[in-house]
C-alpha positions as CSV (number, residue, x, y, z in Angstrom):
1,X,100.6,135.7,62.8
2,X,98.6,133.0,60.9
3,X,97.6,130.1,63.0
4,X,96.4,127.1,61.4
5,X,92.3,126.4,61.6
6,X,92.3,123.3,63.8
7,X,94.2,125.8,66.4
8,X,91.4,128.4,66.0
9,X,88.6,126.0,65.8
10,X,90.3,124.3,69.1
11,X,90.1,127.7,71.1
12,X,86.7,127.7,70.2
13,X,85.5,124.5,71.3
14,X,87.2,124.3,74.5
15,X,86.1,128.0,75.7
16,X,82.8,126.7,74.9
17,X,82.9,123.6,76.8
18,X,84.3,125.1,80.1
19,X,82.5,127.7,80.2
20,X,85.7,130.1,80.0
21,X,86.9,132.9,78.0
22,X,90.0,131.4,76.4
23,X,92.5,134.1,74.1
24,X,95.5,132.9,72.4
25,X,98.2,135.6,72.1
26,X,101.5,136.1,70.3
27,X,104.3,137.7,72.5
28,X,103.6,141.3,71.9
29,X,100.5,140.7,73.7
30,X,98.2,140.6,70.3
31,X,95.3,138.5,70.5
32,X,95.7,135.9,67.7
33,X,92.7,133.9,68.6
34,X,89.4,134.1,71.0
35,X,86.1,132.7,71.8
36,X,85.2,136.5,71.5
37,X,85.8,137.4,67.8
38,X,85.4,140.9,68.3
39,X,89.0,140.8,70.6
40,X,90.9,139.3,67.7
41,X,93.9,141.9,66.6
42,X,93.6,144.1,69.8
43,X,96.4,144.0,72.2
44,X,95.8,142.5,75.9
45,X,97.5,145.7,77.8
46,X,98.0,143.2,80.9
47,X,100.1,141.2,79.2
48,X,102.9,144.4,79.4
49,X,102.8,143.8,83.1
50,X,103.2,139.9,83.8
51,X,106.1,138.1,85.6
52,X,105.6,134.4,84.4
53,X,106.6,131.8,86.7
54,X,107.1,128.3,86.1
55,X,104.9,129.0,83.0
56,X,102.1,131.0,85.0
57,X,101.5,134.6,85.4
58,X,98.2,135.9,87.0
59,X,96.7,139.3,86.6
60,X,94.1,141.1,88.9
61,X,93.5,143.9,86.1
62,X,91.8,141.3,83.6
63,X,91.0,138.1,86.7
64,X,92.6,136.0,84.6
65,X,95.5,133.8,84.5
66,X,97.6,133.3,81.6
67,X,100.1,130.3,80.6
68,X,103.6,130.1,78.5
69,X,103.4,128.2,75.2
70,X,106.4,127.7,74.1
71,X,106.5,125.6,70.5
72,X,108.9,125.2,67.5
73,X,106.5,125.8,64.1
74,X,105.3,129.6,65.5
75,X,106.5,132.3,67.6
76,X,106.2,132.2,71.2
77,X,102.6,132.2,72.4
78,X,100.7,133.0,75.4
79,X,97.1,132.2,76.5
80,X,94.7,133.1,79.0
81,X,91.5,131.6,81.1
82,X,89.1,134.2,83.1
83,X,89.6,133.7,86.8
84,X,92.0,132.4,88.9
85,X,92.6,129.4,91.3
86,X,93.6,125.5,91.3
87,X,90.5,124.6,89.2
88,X,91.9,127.3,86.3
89,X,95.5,126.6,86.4
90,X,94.7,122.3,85.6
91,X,92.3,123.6,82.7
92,X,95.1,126.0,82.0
93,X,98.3,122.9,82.1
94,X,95.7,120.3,80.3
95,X,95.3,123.2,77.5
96,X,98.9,123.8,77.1
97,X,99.9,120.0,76.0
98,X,96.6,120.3,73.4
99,X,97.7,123.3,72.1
100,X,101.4,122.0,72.0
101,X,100.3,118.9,70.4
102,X,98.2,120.8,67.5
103,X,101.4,123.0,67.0
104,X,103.7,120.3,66.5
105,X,101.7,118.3,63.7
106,X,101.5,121.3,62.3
107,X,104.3,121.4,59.8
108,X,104.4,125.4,58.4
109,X,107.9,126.6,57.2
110,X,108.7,130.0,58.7
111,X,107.9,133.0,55.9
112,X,110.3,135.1,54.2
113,X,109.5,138.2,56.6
114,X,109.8,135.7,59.7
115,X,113.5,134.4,58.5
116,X,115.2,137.7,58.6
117,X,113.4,138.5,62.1
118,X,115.0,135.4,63.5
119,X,118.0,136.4,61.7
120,X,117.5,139.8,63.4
121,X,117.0,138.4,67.0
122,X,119.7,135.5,66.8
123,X,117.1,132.8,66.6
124,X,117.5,130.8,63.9
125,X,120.3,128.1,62.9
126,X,122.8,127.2,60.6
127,X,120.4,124.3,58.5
128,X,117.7,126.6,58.8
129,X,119.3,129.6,57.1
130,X,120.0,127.3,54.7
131,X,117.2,125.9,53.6
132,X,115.6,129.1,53.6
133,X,118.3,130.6,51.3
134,X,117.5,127.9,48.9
135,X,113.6,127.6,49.4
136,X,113.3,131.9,48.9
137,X,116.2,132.3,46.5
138,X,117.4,135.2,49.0
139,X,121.3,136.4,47.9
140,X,123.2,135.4,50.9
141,X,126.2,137.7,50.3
142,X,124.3,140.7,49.4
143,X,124.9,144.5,51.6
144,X,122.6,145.2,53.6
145,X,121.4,147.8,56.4
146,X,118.7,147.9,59.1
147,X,116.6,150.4,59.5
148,X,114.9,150.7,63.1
149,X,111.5,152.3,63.2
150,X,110.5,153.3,67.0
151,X,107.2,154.3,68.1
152,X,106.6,155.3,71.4
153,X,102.8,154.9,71.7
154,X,102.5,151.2,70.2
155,X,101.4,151.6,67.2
156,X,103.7,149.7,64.9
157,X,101.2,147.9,63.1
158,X,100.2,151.1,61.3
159,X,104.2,151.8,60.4
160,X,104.3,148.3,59.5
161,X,101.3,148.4,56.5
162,X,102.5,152.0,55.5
163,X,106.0,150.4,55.2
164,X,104.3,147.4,53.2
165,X,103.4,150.5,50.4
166,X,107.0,151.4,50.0
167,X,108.8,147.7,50.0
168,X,107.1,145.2,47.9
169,X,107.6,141.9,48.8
170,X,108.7,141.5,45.3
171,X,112.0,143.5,45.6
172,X,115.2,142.3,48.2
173,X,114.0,144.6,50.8
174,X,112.0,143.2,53.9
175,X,109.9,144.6,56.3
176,X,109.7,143.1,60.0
177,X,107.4,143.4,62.8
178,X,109.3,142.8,66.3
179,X,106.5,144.0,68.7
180,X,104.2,146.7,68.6
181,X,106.5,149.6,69.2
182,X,109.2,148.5,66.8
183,X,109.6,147.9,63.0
184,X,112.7,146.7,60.9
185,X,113.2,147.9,57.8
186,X,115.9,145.3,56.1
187,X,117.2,147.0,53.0
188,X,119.5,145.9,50.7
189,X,122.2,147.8,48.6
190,X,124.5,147.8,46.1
191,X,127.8,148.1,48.1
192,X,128.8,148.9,51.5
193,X,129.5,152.3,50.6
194,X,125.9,153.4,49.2
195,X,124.7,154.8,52.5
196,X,123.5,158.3,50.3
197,X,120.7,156.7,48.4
198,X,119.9,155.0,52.0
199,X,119.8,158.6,54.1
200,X,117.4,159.9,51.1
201,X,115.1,156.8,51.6
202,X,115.1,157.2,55.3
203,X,114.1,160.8,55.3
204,X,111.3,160.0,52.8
205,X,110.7,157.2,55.3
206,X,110.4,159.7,58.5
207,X,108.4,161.9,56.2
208,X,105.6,159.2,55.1
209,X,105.6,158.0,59.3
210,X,105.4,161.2,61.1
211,X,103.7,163.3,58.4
212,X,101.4,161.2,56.2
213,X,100.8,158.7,59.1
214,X,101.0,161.1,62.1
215,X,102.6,158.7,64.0
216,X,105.4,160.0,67.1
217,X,108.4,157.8,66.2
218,X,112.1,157.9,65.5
219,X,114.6,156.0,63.1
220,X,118.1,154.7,63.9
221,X,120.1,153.0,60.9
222,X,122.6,151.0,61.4
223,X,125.6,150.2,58.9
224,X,126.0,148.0,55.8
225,X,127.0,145.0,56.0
226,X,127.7,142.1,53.7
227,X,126.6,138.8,54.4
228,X,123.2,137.6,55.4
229,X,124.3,136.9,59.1
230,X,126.1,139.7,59.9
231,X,122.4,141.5,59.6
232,X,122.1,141.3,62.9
233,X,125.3,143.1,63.9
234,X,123.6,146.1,61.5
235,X,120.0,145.7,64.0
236,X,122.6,146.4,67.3
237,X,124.5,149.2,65.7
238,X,120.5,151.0,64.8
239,X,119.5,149.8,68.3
240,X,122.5,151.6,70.1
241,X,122.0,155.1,67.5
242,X,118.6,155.3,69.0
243,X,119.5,155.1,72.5
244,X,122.4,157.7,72.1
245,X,120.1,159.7,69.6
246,X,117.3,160.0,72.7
247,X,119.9,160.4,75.6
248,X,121.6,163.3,73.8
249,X,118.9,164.6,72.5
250,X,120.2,164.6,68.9
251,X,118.6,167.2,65.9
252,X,116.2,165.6,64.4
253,X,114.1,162.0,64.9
254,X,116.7,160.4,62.2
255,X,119.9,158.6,64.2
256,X,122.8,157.1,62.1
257,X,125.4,155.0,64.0
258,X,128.4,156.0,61.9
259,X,127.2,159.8,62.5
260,X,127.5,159.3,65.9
261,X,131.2,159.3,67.1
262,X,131.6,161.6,69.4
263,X,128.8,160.2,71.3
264,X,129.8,156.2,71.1
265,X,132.8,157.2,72.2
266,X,131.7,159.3,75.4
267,X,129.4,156.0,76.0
268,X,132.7,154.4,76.3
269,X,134.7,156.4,78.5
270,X,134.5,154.4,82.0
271,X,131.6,156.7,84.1
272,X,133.8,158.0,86.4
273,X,136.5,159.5,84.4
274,X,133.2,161.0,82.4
275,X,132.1,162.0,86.0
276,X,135.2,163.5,87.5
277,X,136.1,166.0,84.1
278,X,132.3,166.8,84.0
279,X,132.8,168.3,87.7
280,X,135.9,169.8,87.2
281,X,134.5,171.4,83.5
282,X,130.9,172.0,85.4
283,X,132.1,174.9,86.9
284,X,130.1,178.0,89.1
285,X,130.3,179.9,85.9
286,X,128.2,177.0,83.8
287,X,126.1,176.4,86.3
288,X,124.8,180.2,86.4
289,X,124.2,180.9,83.2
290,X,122.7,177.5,81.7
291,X,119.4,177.8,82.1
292,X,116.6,176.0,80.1
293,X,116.1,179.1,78.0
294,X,120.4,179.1,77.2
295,X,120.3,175.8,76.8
296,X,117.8,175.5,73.9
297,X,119.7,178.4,72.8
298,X,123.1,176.8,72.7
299,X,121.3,173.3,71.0
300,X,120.0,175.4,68.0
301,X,123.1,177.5,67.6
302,X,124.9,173.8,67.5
303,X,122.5,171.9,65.2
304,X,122.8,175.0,62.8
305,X,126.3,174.6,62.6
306,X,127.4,177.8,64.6
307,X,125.1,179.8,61.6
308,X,124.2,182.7,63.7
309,X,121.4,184.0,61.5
310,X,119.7,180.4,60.9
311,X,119.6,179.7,64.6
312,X,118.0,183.3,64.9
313,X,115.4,181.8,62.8
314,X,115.3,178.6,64.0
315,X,114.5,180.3,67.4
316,X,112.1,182.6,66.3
317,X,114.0,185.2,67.6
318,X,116.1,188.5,66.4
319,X,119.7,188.0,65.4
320,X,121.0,190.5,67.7
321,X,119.2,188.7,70.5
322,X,121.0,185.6,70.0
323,X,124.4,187.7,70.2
324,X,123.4,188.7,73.0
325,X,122.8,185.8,74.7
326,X,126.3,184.3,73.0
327,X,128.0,187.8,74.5
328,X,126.7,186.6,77.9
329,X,127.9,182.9,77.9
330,X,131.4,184.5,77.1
331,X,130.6,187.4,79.7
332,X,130.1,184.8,82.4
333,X,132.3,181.6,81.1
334,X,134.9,182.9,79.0
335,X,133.6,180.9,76.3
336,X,133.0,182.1,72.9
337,X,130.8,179.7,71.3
338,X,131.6,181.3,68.3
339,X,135.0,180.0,68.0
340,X,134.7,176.3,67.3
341,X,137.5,175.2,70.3
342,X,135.1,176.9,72.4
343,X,132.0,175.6,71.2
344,X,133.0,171.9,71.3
345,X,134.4,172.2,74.5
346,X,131.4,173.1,76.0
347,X,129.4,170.3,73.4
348,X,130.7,167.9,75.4
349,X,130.2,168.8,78.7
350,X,126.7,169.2,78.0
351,X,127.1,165.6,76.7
352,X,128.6,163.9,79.3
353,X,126.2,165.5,81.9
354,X,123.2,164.3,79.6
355,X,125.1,160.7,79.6
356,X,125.7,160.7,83.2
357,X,122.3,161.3,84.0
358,X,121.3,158.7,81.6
359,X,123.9,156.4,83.5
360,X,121.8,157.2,87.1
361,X,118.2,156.9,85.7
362,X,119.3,153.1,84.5
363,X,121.5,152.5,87.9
């Protein structure tokens, strides 16, 4: 985020004159602006852990308070003062309607990149798409999909410039940061059903992030759509793939949304029809034989596509070990997870258990 100068000069002056540390930071917690230059672009790791009140959150890992700053020219912003106390919180209120007076003179149109994240997070209006339409000449009822980039150890900014190398701003794709874990990948197509040339992008995608980069993330892609508002609608549908890609444990760190059927539609089976044919199908037998070692077993024999040989490999183990271990799920179970009835059936009770206990961790 780019703040205007007379924002950064006043965080300056004031730490300065009150003798305070004073840092101005966007909602992910980045520190935009500080009396200490050598903070500016780090991430304040107490911000994760603040419940704001009436405006105010204090924290005892940095002893400092920090104060909502809510404005209509930038994203939402945050601040904080060192220390704690009646004395800080009347600097902190006085600050707050200087800083909301600077923002509001200050007359910035939103960028291109911060259009489509509004778009994105429903928070932007009917004028305002508008104008922004006409002001960046975007093709309102062009197809398009969003791609969802998720890291797990923060470190989006990273995806987001190596992302930057492989959409130029020049061409109709758009790259968004939404906060440091998460990256949107806007890209436009030719019609609704060009998803190939997507998938192919995507994997070189995954490749460049978790090979060139070496950065622990996974990608969920929702579907085309046309229209410039019904964006958002794609950003849900990639949201949703990545949470049934990580509850079920899905091959791969690549999660489409139409790929996923049988799992959407396990999601929406009411829990406790799921929970009474998982106990009735969870049976002694099961229970004996599914270990952790079978059950990485079974996975790979499923994610090669019941190839016996191919999971062999994939499992770094013999062929006729793997038959083995098939002979002994039918031994115990009487099923054959070489015959595909058999093999689906149990699928999906291993699914529904996974979902279930996906169901309790978020009760």
């Amino acid at each position: 985020m780019q703040l205007d100068s007379r924002m950064n000069a006043a965080v300056k002056e004031i730490a300065e004159r009150l003798h305070l540390n004073l840092q101005l930071m966007d909602e992910t917690g980045m520190i935009v602006s500080s009396n200490q230059e050598e903070f500016i672009g780090s991430h304040d790791d107490a911000m994760d852990s603040l419940d704001f009140e009436n405006g105010i959150a204090y924290s005892d890992e940095s002893n400092s308070t920090y104060f909502l700053l809510e404005n209509e020219n930038y994203r939402p912003l945050r601040f904080s003062l060192t220390g704690k106390g009646a004395e800080v919180e009347h600097y902190g209120f006085l600050i707050s309607t200087f800083f909301e007076e600077i923002l509001r003179t200050t007359i910035k149109k939103p960028g291109r990149e911060e259009v489509f994240r509004r778009i994105i997070l429903d928070r932007i209006d009917p004028l305002e798409m508008q104008e922004a339409i006409r002001d960046y000449r975007i093709q309102a009822e062009a197809s398009r999909c969003v791609v969802i980039i998720q890291t797990f150890d923060g470190d989006a900014t990273s995806v987001y410039d190596g992302m930057m190398k492989i959409f130029p701003r020049q061409n109709g794709d758009v790259v968004v940061s939404l906060n440091r874990y998460v990256v949107a990948v806007v890209k436009q197509v030719e019609d609704e059903g060009d998803m190939d040339s997507v998938m192919q992008l995507v994997q070189a995608m995954d490749d460049t992030i978790n090979g060139e980069l070496g950065i622990d993330a996974c990608l969920g892609i929702g579907s085309v759509k046309r229209g410039l508002v019904n964006i958002r609608d794609s950003f849900r549908e990639a949201q949703e793939a990545i949470n049934l890609g990580l509850t079920q444990q899905s091959q791969g760190r690549i999660f489409f949304f139409q790929r996923l059927l049988l799992e959407r539609f396990l999601q929406q089976v009411p829990r406790e029809l799921r929970r009474q044919f998982y106990d009735l199908a969870f049976n002694d037998s099961l229970k004996k034989v599914l270990n952790e070692e079978m059950l990485i077993t079974i996975t790979k024999f499923f994610d090669n596509n019941l190839n016996l040989s191919e999971a062999a490999r994939k499992l770094y183990i013999h062929r006729n070990t793997l038959i083995y271990r098939l002979d002994k799920i039918q031994k115990v179970t009487g099923l054959d997870l070489r015959r595909f009835e058999d093999a689906i059936l149990l699928k999906i009770i291993i699914m529904l258990g996974k979902s279930l206990s996906s169901s309790n961790r978020l009760e």
